[in-house]
N, C-alpha and C positions, 0 to 999 in steps of 0.2 A: 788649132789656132795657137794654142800657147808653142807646140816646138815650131813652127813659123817665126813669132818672136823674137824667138828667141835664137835663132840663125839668123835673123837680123841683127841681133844685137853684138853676137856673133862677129858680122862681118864688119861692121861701124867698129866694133873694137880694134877688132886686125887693124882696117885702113888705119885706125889713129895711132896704130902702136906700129905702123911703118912709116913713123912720122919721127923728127929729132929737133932738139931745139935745144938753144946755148946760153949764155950769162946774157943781160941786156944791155944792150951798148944805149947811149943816150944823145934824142934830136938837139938841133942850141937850142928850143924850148923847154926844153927838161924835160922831156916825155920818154917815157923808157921804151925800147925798141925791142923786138922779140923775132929771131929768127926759128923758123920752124923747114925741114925737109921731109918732101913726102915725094914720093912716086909721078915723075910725070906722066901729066894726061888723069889725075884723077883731082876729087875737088876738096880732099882732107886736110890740104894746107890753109886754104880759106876756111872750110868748118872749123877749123880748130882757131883761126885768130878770130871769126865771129862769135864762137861761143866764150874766149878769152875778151873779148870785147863789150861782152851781151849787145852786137850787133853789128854795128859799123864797124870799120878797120881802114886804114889808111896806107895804103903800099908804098913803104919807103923803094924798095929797091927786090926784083923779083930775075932770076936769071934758070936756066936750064944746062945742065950736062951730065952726059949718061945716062940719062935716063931718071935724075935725080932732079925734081923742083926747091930750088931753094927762094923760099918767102924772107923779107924783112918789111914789117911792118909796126906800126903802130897805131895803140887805140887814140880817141878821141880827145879832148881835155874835156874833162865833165865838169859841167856847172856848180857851184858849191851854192 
């Protein structure tokens, strides 16, 4: 069970570490924007802004080439 695991953990690693992301550009609401590249056709550019989000995420702007998903998105405004 544990080497199970931990090939999973494994490969959740890899997908996230086939992923890239750059300085935050910012919406006119002031909410900082974060792009992230990952592999298209797989879903670790979303994992990776839902758990930068602790859940929702907002798709500013999402395009494809090469083979290459590039995400631009943004979290939520959290309530204070």
């Amino acid at each position: 069970m544990r080497t199970a695991l931990g090939a999973t953990g494994l490969a959740v690693l890899a997908a996230l570490a086939g992923c890239s992301s750059s300085p935050p550009l910012f919406l006119p609401d002031g909410r900082p924007t974060t792009l992230v590249q990952c592999p298209e056709g797989s879903d670790s550019c979303a994992q990776q802004a839902r758990a930068n989000c602790s859940g929702q995420f907002e798709v500013v702007r999402q395009s494809s080439d090469n083979g290459t998903l590039s995400l631009i998105y943004a979290c939520p405004v959290r309530a204070q």
